[in-house]
N, C-alpha and C positions, 0 to 999 in steps of 0.2 A: 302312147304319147312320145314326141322323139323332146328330145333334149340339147339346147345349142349351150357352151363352153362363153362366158363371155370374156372378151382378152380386148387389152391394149388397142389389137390392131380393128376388132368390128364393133367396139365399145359406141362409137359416134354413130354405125347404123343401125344399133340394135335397139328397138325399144326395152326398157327395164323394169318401168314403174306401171302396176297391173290399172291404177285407180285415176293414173292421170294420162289420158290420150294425147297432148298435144307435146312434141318430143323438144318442144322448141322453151316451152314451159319453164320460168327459174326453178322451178321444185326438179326437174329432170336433170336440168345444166350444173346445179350443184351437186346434183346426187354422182352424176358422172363425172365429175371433178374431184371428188372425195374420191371414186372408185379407185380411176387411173391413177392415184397415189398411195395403191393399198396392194396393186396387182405385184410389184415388185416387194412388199410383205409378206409375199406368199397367199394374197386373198383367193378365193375361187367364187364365184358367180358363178352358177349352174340355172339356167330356164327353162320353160317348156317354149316351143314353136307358138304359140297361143296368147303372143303379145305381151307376154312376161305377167300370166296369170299364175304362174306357179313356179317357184324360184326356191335357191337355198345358197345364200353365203357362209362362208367360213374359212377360216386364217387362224396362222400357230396364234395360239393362248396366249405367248409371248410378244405378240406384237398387235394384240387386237385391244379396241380403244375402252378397258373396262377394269379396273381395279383391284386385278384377280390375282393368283400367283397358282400355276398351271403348268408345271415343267413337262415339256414334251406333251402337251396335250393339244387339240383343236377346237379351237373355238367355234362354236356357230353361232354368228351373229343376228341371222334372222330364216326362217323356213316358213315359207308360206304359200298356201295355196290356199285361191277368189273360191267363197263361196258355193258357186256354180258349178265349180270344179274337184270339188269334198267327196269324198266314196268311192272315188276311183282307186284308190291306191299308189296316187300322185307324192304322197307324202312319205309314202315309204321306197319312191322310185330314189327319190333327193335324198332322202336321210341314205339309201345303201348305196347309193355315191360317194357320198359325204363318208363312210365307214370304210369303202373298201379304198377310196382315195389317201385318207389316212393312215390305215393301217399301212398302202403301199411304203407312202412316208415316214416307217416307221414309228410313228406317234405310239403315248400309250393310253390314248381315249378321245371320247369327246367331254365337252361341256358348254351348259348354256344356262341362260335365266330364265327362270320361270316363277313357279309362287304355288303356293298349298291351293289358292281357289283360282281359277282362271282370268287374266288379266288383259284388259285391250294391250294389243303390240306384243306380249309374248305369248312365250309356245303353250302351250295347252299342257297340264300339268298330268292328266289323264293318258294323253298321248304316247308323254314322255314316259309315264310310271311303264305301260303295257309295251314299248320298245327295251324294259332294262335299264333306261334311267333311275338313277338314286339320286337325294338332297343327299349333296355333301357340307351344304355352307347356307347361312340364313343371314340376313339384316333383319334389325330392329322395326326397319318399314316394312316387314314379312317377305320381301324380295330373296326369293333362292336362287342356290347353285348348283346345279345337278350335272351331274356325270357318268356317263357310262364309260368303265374302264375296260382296256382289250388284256390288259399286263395285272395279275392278281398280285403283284409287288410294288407297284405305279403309287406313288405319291398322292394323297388325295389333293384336288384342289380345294380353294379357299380364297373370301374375299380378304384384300387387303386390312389391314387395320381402318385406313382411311374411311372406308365405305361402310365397317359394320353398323356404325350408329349415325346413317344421316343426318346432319346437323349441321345448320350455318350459325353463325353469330349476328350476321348480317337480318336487317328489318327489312318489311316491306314483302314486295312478291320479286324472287327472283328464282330466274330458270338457266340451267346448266344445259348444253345441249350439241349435237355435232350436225355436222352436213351429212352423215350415214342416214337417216331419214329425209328423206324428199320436201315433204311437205314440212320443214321447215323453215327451210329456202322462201316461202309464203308467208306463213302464217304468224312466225316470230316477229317482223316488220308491224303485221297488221297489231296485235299484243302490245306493239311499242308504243302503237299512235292511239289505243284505246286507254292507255294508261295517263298517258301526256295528257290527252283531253279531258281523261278523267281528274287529274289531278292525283294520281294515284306511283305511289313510290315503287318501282320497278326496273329492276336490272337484268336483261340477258347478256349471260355469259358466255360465251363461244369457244370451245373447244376446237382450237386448230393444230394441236400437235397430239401425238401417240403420249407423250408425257403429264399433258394436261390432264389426258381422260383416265391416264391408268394412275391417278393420284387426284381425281375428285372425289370430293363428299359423298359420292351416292353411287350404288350399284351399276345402275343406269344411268348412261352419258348419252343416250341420244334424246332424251327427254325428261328431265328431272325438275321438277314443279315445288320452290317452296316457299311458306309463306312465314314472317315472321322468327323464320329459322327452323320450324316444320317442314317435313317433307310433306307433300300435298298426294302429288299423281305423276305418273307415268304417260299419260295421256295425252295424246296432243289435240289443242282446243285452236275452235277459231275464235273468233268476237263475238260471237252471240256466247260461246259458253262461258268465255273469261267476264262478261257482262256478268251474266248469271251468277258468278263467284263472287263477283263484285257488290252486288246487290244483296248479294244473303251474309 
């Protein structure tokens, strides 16, 4: 499998998003608009040639949108490879990218979110253990933090205070969330007009700065679902499933 670098300058010709073909799409346009203001962060976007079926981002811990404290660590914000494309050894092409790129950077590890049982939208907890990942940090909504360290002196990471115990005050259903996921850019609009109609009290909250996210409520800033001031789900739903929540 060859591997394209995605940067600033081919960011507008490169397709990104594995699940959504049409590159004209708001779910694409915002995703690439969040990118280009993340490459001067230090972000890295790594893809396979195969339409952006297999990909791995990652940016220093200290500048990634997540409520962590991670000195000199790399965060990986998403590693994924389509279905189709599982048992290759595509996941370990990314990840030993993702490791010797960092290490070049002198970092001392990685870290990501995951969870004790496998979770839509994060890493595979199984994956991570049999790569040398460890939980180093846990939330109250079982949301982990794992990290593999390169330095046996290296500081462990850890979520913020903010994020151990998700929790709002705030009633109703309301959702935390960023432009780092695609399919936002979509289906948060649709969420707004099923609640309106429904008569139903609903607030998305939008995370547009690095400060917002590395000081919300919840582990997770690119999708964070709560109802009543519970944390709900991780999950991103269209209108038939927000119905469904609704209804029960």
């Amino acid at each position: 499998m060859e591997y394209i670098r995605i940067t600033k300058e081919n960011l507008e010709q490169e397709h990104i998003c594995c699940a959504i073909s049409n590159d004209k799409d708001v779910q694409v346009a915002s995703k690439k608009a969040w990118l280009a203001e993340r490459f001067e962060d230090g972000l890295v976007f790594l893809k396979s040639i195969e339409r952006g079926k297999c990909f791995i981002e990652f940016i220093p811990a200290e500048n990634a949108w997540n409520p962590i404290v991670a000195d000199n660590f790399m965060y990986i914000d998403c590693l994924w490879v389509s279905g189709s494309f599982k048992g290759n050894g595509y996941s370990n092409d990314l990840l030993n990218d993702c490791i010797r790129d960092s290490k070049e950077k002198g970092k001392n590890g990685l870290c990501i979110l995951s969870s004790a049982k496998k979770k839509p939208f994060l890493a595979d907890p199984k994956y991570l253990s049999h790569k040398g990942f460890m939980v180093c940090d846990e939330a109250d909504n079982g949301i982990q933090l794992w990290y593999l360290p390169f330095a046996k002196n290296a500081e462990v990471p850890k979520f913020k205070a903010c994020a151990k115990h998700p929790h709002i005050d705030e009633k109703g259903y309301v959702l935390f969330y960023t432009n780092q996921c695609p399919f936002n850019g979509k289906y948060v609009p649709i969420l707004e007009t099923v609640a309106k109609e429904r008569g139903v009290a609903f607030k998305a909250i939008h995370l547009q700065s690095k400060a917002e996210a590395q000081n919300a409520p919840t582990p997770i800033t690119t999708y964070a679902f709560f109802h009543d001031g519970k944390y709900l789900t991780n999950e991103q739903m269209n209108d038939k499933r927000f119905l469904k929540i609704l209804n029960e």
